[in-house]
C-alpha positions as CSV (number, residue, x, y, z in Angstrom):
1,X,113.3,116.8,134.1
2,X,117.0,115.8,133.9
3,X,117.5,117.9,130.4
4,X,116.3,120.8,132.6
5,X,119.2,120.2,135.0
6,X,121.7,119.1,132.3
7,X,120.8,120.3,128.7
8,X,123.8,118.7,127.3
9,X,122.3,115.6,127.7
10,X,120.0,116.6,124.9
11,X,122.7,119.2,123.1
12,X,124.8,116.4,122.7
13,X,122.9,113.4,120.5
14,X,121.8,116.0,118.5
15,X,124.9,117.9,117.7
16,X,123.8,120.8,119.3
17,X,126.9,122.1,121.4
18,X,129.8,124.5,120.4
19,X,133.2,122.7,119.3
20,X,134.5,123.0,122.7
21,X,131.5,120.9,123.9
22,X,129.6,124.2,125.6
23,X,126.2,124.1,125.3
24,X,125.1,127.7,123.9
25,X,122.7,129.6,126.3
26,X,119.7,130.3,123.7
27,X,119.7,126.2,123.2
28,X,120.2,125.3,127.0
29,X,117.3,127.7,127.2
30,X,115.2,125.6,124.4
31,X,116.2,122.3,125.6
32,X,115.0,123.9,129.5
33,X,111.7,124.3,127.6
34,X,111.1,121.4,126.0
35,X,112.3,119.6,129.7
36,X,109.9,121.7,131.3
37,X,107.2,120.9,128.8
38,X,106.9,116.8,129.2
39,X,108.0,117.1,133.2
40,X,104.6,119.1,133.1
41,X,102.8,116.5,131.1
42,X,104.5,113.8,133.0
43,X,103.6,115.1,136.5
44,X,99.7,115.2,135.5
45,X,100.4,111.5,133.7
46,X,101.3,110.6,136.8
47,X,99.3,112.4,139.5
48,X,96.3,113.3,137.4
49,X,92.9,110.9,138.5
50,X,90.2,110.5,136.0
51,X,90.1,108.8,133.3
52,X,89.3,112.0,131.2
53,X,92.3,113.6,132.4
54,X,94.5,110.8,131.8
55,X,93.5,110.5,128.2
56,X,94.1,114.0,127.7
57,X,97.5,114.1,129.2
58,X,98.6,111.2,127.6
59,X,97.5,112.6,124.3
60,X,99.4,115.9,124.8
61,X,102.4,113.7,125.8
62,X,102.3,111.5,122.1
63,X,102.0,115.1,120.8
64,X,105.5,116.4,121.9
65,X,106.9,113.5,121.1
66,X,105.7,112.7,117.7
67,X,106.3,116.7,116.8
68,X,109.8,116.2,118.3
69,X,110.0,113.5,115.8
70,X,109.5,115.4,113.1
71,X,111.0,118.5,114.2
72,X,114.3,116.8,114.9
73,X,113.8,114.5,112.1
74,X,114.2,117.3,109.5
75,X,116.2,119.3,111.2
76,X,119.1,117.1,112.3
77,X,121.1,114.6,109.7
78,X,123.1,111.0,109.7
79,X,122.9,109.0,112.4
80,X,121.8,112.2,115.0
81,X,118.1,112.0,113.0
82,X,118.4,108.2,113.6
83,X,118.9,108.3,117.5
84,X,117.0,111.6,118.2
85,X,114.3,111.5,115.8
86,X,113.8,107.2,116.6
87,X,114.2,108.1,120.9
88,X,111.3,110.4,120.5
89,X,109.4,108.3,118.0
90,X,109.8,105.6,120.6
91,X,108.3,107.6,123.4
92,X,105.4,109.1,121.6
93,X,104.7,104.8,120.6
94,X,105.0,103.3,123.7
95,X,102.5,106.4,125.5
96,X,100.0,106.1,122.7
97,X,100.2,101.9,123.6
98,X,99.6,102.5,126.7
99,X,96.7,104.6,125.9
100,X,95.5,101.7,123.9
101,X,95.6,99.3,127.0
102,X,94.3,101.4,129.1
103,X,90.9,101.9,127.1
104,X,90.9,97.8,126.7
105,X,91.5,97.5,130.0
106,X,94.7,95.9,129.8
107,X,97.8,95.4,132.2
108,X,98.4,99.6,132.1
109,X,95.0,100.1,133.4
110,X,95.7,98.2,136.7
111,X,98.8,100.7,137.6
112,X,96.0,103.4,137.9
């Protein structure tokens, strides 16, 4: 959600903004998107009940972020593909994890 509110927050790390720092309008609109995207996967992560529905939305979630991966991963360079690319890599891990412990039944599937 906090890229919706402040798209420089994402403009920034991945060299996104004009030289005076601005972040164009057609990327702030993007970067809205793609905030608006995982808030919506992260609301029904979080306030979804089933197991069913949990799975899905936790798939969809590792989804975005592995595609971010890539996405940024080709199109940024240097140390920006290092820190955007590796951030969403991250993300997309750790929920696909905690898919994995919840189907074992492990410490994730006691938080639901």
């Amino acid at each position: 959600m906090a890229i919706t509110v402040r798209p420089a927050w994402l403009a920034r790390p991945c060299g996104l903004t004009a030289e005076d720092g601005a972040v164009p309008a057609s990327t702030a609109t993007l970067i809205r998107a793609v905030g608006a995207r995982d808030t919506a996967i992260g609301m029904v992560m979080c306030l979804g009940r089933g197991p069913r529905v949990l799975q899905t939305a936790s798939a969809c979630r590792v989804a975005a972020d592995l595609s971010d991966a890539v996405l940024f991963g080709r199109a940024l360079t240097g140390r920006q593909r290092t820190e955007v690319a590796g951030f969403a890599a991250g993300w997309g891990t750790l929920c696909a994890a905690t898919v994995g412990l919840r189907r074992r039944g492990g410490p994730a599937e006691s938080a639901l």
